[in-house]
C-alpha positions in Angstrom: 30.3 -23.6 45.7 32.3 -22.3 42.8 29.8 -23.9 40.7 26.6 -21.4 42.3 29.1 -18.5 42.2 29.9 -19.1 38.0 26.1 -19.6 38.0 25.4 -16.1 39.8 27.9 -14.7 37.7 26.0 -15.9 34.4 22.5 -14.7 35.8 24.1 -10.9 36.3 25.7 -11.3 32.8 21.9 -12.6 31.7 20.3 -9.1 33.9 23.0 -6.9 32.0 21.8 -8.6 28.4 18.4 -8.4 28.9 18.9 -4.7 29.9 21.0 -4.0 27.5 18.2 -5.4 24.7 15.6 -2.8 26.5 17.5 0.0 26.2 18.2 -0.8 21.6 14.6 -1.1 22.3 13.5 2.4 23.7 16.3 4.0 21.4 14.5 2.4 18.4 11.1 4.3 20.0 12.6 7.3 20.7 13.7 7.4 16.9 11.4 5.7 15.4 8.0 7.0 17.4 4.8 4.6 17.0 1.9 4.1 18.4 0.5 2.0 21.3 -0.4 -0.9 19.4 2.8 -1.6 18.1 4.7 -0.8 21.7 2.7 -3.4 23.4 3.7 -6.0 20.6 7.0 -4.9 20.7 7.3 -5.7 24.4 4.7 -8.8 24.2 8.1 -10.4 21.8 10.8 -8.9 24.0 9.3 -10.0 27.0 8.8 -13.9 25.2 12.2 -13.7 24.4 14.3 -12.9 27.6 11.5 -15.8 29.4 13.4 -17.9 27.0 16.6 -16.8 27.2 16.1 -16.9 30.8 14.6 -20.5 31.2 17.7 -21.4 28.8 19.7 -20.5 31.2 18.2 -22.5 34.6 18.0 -25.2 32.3 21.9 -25.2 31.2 23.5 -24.1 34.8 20.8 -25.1 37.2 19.4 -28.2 35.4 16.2 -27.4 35.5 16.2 -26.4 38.9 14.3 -22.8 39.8 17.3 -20.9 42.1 15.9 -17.8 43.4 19.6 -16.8 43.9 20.0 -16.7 40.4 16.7 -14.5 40.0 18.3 -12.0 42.1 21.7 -11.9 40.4 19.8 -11.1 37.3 17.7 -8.2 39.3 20.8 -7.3 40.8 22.3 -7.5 37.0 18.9 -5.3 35.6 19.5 -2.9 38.2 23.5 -2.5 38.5 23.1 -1.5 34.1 19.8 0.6 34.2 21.3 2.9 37.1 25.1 2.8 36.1 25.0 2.3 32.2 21.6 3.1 30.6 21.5 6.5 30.7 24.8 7.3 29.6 24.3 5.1 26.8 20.6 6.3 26.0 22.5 9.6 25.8 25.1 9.6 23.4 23.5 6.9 21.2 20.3 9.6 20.8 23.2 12.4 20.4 24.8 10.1 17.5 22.0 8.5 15.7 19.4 11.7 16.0 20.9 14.2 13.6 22.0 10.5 11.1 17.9 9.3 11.3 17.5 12.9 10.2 19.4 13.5 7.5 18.3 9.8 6.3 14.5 11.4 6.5 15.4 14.7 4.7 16.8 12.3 2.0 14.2 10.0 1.5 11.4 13.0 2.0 13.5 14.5 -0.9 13.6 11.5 -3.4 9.9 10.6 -2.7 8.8 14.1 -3.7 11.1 13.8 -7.1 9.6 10.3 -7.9 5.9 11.6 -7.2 6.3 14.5 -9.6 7.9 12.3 -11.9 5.4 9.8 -11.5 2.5 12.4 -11.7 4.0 13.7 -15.0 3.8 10.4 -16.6 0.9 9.1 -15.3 -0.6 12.6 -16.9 0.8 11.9 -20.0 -0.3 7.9 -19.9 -3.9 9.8 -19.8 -3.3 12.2 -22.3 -2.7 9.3 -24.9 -5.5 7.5 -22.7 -7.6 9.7 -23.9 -6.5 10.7 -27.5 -6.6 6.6 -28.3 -10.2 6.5 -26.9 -11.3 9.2 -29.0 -10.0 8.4 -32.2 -11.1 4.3 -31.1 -14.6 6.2 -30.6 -14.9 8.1 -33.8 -13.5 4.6 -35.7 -15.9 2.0 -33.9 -18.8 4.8 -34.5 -17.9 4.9 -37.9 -17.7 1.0 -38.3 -21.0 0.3 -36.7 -22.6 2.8 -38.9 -21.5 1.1 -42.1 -23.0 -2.0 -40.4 -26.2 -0.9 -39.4 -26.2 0.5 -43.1 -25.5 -2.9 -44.4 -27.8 -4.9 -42.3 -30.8 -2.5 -43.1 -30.0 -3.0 -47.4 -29.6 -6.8 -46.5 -33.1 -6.3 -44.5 -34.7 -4.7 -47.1 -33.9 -6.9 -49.9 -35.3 -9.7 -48.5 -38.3 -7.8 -47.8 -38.4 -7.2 -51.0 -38.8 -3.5 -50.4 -35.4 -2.8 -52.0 -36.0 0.5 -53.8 -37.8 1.5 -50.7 -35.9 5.1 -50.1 -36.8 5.8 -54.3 -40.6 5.1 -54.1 -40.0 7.6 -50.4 -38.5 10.2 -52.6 -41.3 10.4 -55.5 -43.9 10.8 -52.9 -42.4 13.8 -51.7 -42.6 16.8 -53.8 -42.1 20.4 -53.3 -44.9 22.2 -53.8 -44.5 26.3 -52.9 -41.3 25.6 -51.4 -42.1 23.3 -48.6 -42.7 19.3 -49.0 -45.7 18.2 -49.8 -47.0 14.3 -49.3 -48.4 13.2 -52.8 -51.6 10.8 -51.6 -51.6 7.4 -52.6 -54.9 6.1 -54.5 -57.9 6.1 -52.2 -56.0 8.9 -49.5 -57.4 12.2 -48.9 -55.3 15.4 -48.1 -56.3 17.2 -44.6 
């Protein structure tokens, strides 16, 4: 007999813990305000937990054994805390931790503003110099692959043969009353 009483005894404490658990849990919520999703997860892994806490305990006091007596000393256990307990402590734990989770939000509000115009700033200046580096890497690589192309036309043109190409261009053209004027080549009539 005084072995089913200290087992009774254990399943209120086990009501009273498992109680206890729910209520951190709603004053997490109540600060902390998420949506649906995440509520029914939460409960989903509170409930998983107190089954195991809960077969834990029939396996250590009751080996094994399902005692329906010790199912209602932890109802008794649930209900004795959630009507004497929980709301006094809802109450004053809200009344403490509200104004703290508060300040905490100001706070962190604060510094996250500071570091995104800090942020903003440089970033703004990391695009300044962005933008200065691709300019002046513009006009230099323009630059460069003009000399090329220069260079690859005069190579061209050697082997062509045509080197003096641009000279025999210029003789052709004269100026004749101001404007350019083609000179015809043998054979070539003038419209």
């Amino acid at each position: 007999m005084q072995q089913e009483n200290l087992f009774l005894f254990h399943a209120l404490q086990m009501g009273v813990y498992i109680s206890f658990l729910y209520d951190i849990l709603r004053i997490y919520r109540r600060l902390f305000p998420h949506g649906i999703f995440w509520v029914s997860v939460e409960d989903l892994l509170f409930w998983a937990y107190c089954a195991v806490e809960v077969f834990l305990l029939m396996h250590r006091e009751g080996n094994g054994n399902l005692r329906w007596f010790a199912i209602l000393g932890a109802m008794l256990g649930m209900g004795a805390y959630l009507k004497l307990i929980s709301p006094w402590l809802i109450k004053f734990s809200l009344k403490i931790l509200e104004p703290i989770v508060r300040a905490v939000r100001k706070l962190f509000s604060a510094l996250r503003r500071l570091l995104h115009k800090i942020l903003g700033s440089l970033r703004n200046l990391i695009r300044g110099f962005l933008r200065k580096g691709k300019l002046f890497l513009k006009n230099k690589l323009t630059a460069l692959f003009g000399k090329i192309r220069m260079k690859l036309r005069r190579h061209r043109n050697r082997k062509r043969g045509a080197g003096d190409d641009r000279e025999e261009k210029k003789q052709k053209k004269t100026r004749v009353g101001g404007r350019r004027r083609k000179i015809p080549k043998e054979g070539e009539n003038l419209p």
